[in-house]
Backbone as JSON Lines, residues from 0, in Angstrom:
{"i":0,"aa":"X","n":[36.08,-9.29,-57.97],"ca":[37.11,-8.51,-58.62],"c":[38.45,-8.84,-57.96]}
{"i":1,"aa":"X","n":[39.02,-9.43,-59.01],"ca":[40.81,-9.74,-58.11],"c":[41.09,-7.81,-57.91]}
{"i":2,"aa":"X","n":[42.68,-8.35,-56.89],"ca":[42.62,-7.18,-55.88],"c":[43.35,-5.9,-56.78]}
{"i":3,"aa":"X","n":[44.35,-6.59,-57.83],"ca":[44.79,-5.35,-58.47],"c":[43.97,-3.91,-59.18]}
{"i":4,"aa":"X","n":[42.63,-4.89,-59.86],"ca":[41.52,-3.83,-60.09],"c":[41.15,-3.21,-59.09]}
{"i":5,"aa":"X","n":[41.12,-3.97,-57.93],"ca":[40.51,-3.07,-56.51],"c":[41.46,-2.14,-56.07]}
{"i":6,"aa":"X","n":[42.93,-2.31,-56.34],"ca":[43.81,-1.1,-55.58],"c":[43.26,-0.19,-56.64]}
{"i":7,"aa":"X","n":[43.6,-0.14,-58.22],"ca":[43.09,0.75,-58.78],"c":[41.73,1.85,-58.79]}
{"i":8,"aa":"X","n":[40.88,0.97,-58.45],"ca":[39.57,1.75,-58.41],"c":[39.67,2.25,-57.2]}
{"i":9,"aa":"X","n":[40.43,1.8,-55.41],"ca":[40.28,2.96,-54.56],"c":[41.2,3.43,-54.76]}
{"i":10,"aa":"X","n":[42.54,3.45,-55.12],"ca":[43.1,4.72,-55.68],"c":[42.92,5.97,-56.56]}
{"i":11,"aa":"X","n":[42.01,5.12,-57.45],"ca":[41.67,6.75,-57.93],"c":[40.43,7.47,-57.05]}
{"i":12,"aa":"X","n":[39.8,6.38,-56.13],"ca":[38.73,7.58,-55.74],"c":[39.11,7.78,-54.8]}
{"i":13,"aa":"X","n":[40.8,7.44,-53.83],"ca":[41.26,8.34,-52.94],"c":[42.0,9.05,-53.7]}
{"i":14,"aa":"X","n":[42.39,9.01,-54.82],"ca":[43.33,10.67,-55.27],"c":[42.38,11.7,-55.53]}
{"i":15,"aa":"X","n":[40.85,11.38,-56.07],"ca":[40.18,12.11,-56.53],"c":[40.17,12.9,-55.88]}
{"i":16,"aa":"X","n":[39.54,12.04,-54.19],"ca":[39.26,12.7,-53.25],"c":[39.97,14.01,-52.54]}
{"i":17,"aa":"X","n":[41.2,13.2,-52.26],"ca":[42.46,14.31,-51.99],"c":[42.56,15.67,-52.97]}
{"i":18,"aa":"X","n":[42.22,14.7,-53.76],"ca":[42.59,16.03,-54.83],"c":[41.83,17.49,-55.19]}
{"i":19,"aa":"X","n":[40.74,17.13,-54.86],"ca":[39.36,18.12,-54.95],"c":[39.38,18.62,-53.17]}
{"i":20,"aa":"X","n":[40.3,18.46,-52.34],"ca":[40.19,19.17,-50.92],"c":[41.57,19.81,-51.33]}
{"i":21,"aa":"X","n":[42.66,19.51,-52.09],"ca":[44.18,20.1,-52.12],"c":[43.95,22.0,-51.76]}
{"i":22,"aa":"X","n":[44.82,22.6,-50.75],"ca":[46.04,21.46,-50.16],"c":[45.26,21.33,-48.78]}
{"i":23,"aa":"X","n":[44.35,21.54,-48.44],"ca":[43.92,20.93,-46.91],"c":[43.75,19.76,-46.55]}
{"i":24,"aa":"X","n":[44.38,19.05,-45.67],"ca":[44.67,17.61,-45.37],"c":[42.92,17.04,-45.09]}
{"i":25,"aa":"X","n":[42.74,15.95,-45.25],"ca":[41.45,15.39,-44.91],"c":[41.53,14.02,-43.98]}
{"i":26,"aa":"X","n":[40.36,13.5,-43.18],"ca":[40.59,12.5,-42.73],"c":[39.62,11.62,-43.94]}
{"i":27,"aa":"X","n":[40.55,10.0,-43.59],"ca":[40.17,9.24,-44.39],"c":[39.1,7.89,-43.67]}
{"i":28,"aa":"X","n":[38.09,7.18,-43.81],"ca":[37.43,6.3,-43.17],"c":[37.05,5.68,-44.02]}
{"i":29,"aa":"X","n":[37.38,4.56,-44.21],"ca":[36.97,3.2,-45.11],"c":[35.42,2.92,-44.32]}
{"i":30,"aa":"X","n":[34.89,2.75,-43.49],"ca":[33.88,2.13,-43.2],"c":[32.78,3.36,-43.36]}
{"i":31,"aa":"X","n":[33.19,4.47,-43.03],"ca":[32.3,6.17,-42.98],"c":[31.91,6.96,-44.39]}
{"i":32,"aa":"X","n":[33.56,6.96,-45.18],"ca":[33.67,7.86,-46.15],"c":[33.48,6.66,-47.76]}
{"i":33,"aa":"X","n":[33.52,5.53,-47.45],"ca":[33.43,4.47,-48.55],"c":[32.77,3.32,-48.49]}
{"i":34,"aa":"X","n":[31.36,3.55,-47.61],"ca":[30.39,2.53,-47.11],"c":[29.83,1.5,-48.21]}
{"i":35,"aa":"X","n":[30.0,1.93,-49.44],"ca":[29.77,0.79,-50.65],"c":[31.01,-0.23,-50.87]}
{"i":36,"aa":"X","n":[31.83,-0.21,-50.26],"ca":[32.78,-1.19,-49.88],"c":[32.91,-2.34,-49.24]}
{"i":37,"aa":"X","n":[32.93,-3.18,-48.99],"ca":[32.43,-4.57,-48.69],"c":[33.29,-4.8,-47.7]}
{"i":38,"aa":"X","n":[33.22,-5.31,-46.29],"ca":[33.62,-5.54,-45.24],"c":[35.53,-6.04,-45.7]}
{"i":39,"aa":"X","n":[35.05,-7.3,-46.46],"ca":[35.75,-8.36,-46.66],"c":[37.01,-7.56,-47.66]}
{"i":40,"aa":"X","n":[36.44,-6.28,-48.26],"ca":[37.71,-5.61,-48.87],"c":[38.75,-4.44,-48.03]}
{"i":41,"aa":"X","n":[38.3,-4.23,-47.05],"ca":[38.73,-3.21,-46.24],"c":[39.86,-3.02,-45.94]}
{"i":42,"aa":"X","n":[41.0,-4.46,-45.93],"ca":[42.1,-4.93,-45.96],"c":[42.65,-4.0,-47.66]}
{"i":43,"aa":"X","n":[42.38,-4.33,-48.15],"ca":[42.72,-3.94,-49.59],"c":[43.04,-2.78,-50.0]}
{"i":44,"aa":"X","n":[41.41,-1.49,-49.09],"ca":[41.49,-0.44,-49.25],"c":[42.75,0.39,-48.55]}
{"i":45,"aa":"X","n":[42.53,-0.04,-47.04],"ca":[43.4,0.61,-46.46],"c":[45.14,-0.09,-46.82]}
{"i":46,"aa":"X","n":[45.17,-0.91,-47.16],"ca":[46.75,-1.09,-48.02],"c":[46.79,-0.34,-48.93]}
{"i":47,"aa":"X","n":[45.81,0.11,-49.99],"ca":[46.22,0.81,-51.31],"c":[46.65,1.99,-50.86]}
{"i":48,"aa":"X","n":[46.02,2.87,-49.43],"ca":[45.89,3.94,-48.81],"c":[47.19,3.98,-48.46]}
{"i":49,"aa":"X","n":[47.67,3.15,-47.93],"ca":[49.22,3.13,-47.14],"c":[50.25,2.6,-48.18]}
{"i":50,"aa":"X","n":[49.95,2.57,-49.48],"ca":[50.9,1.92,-50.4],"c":[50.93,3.42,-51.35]}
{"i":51,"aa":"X","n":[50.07,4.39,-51.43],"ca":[49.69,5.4,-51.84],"c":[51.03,6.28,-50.84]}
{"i":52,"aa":"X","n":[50.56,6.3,-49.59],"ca":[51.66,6.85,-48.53],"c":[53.01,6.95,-49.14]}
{"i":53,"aa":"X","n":[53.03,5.57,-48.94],"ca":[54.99,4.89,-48.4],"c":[55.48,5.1,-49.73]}
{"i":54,"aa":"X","n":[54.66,5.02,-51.18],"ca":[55.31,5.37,-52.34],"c":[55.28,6.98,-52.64]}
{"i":55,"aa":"X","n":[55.07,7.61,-51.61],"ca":[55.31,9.27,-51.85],"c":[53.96,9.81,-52.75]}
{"i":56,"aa":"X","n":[52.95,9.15,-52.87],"ca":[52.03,10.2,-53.95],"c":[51.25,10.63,-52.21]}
{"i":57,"aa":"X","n":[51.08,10.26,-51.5],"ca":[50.08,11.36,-50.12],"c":[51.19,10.89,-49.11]}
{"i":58,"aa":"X","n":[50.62,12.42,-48.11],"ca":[50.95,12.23,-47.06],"c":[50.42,12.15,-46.17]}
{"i":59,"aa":"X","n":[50.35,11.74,-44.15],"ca":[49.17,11.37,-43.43],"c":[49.8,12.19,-41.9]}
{"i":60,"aa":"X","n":[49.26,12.58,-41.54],"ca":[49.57,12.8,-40.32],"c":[49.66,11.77,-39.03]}
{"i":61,"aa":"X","n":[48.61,10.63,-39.4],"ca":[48.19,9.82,-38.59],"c":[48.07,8.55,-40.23]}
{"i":62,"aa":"X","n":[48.38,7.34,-39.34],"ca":[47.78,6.39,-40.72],"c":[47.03,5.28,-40.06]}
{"i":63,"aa":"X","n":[46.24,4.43,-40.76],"ca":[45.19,3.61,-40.26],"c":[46.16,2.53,-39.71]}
{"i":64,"aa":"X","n":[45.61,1.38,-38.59],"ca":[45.63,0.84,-37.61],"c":[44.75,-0.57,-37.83]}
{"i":65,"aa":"X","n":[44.96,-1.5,-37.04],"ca":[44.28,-2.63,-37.62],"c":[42.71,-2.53,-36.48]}
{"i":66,"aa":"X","n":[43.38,-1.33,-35.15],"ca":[42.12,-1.41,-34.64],"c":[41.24,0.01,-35.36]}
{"i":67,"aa":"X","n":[42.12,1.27,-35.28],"ca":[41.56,2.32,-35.77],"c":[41.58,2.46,-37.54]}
{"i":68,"aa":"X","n":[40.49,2.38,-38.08],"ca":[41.24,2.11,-39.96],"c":[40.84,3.29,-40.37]}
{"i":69,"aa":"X","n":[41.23,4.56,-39.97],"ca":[41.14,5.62,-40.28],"c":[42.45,6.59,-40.31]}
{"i":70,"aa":"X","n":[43.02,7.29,-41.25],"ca":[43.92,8.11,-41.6],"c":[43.31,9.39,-41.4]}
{"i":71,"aa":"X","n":[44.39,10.14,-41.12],"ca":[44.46,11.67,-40.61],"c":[44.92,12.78,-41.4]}
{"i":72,"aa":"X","n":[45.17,13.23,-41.64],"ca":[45.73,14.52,-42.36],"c":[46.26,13.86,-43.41]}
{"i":73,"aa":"X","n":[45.34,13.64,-44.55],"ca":[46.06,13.14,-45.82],"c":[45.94,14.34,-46.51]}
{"i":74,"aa":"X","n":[46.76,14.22,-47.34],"ca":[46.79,15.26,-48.05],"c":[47.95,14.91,-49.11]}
{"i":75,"aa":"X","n":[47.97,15.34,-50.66],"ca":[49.04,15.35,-52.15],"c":[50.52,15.92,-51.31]}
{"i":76,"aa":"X","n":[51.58,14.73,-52.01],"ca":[52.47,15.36,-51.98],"c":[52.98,16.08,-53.01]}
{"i":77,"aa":"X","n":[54.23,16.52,-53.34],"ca":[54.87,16.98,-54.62],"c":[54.72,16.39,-55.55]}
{"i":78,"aa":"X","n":[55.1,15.21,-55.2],"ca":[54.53,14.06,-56.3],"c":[53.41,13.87,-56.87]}
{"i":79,"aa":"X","n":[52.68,13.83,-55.81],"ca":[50.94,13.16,-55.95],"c":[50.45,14.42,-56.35]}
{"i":80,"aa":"X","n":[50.93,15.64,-56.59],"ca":[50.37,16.83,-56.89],"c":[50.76,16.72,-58.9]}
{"i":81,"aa":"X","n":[52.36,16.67,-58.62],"ca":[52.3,16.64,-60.14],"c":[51.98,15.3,-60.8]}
{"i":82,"aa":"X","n":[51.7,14.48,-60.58],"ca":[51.12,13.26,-61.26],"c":[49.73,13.99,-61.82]}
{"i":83,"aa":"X","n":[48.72,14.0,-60.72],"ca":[47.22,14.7,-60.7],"c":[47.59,15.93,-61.64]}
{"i":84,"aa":"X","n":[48.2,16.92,-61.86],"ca":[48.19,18.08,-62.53],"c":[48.94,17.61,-63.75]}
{"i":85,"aa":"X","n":[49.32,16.44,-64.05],"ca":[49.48,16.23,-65.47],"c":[48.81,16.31,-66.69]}
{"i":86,"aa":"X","n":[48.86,16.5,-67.62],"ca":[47.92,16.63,-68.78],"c":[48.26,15.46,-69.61]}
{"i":87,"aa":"X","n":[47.94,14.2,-69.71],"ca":[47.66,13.06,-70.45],"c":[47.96,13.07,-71.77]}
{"i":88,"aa":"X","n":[49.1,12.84,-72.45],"ca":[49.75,13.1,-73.89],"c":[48.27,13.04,-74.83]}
{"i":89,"aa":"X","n":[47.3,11.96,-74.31],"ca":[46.21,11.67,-75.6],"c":[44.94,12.98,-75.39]}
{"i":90,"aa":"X","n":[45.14,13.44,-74.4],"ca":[44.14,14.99,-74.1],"c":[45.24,16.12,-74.53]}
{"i":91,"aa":"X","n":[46.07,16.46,-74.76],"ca":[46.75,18.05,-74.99],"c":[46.04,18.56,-76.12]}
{"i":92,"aa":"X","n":[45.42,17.87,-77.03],"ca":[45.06,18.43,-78.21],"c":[43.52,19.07,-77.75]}
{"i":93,"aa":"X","n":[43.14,20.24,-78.44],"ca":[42.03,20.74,-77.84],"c":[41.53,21.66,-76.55]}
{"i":94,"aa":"X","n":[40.85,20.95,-75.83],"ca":[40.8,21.46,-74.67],"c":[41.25,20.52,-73.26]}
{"i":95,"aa":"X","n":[42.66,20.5,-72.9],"ca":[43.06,19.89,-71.86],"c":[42.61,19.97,-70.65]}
{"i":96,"aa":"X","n":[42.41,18.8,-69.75],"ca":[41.85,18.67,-67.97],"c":[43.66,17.95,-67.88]}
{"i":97,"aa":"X","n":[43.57,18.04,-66.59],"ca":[44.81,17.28,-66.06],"c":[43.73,16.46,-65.56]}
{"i":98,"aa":"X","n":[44.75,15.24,-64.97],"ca":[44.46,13.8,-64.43],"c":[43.41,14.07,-63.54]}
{"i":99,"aa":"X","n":[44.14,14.88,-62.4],"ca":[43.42,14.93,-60.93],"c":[41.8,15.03,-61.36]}
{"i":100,"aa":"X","n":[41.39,16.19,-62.34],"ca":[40.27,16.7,-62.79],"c":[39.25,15.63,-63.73]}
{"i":101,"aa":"X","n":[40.36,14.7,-64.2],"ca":[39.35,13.84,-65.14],"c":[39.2,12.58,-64.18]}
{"i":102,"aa":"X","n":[39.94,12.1,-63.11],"ca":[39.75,11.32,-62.36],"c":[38.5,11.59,-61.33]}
{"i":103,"aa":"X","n":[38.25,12.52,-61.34],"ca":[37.05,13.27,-60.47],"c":[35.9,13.13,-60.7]}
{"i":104,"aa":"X","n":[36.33,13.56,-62.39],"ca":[34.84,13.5,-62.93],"c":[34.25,11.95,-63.18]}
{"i":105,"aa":"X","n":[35.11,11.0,-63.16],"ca":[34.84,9.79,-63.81],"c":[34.7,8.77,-62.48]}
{"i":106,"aa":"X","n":[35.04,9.49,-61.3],"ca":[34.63,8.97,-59.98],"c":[33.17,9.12,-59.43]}
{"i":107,"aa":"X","n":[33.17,10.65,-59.93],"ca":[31.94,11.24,-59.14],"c":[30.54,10.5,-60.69]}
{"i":108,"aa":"X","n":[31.23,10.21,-61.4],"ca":[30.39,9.8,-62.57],"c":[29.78,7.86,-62.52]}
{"i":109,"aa":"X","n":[30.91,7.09,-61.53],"ca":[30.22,5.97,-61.33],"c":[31.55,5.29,-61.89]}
{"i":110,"aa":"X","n":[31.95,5.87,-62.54],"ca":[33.02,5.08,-63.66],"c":[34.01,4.73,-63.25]}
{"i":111,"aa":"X","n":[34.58,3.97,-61.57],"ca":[35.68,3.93,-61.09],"c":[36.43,2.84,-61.89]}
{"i":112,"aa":"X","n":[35.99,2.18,-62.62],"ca":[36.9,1.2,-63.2],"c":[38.01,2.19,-64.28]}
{"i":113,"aa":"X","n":[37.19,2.73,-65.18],"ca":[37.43,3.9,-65.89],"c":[39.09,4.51,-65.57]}
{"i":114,"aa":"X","n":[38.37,4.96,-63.98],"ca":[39.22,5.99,-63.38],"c":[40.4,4.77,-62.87]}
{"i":115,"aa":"X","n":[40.59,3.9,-62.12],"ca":[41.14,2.81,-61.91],"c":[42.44,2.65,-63.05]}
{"i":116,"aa":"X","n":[41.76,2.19,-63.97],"ca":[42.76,2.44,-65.29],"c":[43.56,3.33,-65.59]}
{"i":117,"aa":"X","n":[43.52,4.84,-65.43],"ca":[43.81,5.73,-65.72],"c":[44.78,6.02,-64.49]}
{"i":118,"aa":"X","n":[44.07,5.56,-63.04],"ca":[45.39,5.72,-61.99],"c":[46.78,4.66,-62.62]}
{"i":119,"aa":"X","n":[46.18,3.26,-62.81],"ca":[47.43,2.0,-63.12],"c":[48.13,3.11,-64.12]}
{"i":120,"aa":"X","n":[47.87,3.54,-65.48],"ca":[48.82,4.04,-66.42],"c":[49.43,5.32,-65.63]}
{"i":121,"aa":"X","n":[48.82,6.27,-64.72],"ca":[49.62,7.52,-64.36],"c":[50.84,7.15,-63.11]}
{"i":122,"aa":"X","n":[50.33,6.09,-62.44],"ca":[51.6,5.97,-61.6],"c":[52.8,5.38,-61.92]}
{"i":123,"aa":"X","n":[52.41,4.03,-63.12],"ca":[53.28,3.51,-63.78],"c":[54.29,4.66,-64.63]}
{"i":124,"aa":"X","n":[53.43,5.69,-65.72],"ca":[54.13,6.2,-66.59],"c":[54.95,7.61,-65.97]}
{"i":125,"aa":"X","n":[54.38,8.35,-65.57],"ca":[54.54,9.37,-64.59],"c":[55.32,9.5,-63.75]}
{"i":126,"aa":"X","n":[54.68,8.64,-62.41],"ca":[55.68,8.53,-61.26],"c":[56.34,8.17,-61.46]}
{"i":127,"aa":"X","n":[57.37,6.85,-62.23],"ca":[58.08,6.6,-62.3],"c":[59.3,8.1,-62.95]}
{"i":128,"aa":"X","n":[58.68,8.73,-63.42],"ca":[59.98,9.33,-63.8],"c":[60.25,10.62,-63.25]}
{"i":129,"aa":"X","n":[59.39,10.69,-62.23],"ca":[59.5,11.78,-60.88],"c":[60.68,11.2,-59.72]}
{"i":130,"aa":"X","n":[61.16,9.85,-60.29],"ca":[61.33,9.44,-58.95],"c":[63.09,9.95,-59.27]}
């Protein structure tokens, strides 16, 4: 899988993640908390993690290290809160989930590509106009 699908798919299953502990900060471990991850991607994960950071959707108390690759007090910012609590123009009709909630389900469901997709369109369409 080239790497852009890969930021996508651990981004949404670190927003998921964050998102289903909000607002208590969590620690993060690529090798502990995402052991179906492949050595050789770990580089990838923990960039999406720190590209997640530095673009304002989480925040860290501590951030991963090339010796320690574990983050500390992550936790949604303002941003990363209202992105996740958005309601998706093609869901308002009916019965609406916001993002955070359908990204969850489609994580905890296997479907990270799914969810992957759905992070690329919410940060693109969304964040951008938070900023």
């Amino acid at each position: 899988m080239a790497n852009p699908e890969l930021f996508r798919e651990y981004a949404a299953q670190v927003l998921a993640r964050v998102y289903a502990q909000h607002p208590v900060g969590i620690a993060i471990s690529v090798a502990e908390d995402y052991p179906e991850i492949e050595p050789k991607n770990h580089e990838i994960f923990l960039c999406t993690v720190g590209w997640l950071i530095t673009n304002g959707f989480l925040d860290a108390d501590t951030v991963a290290t090339r010796v320690d690759k574990n983050f500390h007090g992550v936790c949604l910012t303002l941003r990363g809160l209202s992105v996740l609590d958005a309601v998706p123009a093609e869901l308002q009709e009916g019965k609406p989930s916001t993002l955070g909630q359908i990204l969850r389900r489609k994580v905890e469901e296997g479907a990270a590509a799914v969810a992957g997709e759905m992070v690329k369109k919410a940060l693109i369409e969304l964040g951008s106009r938070l900023s």
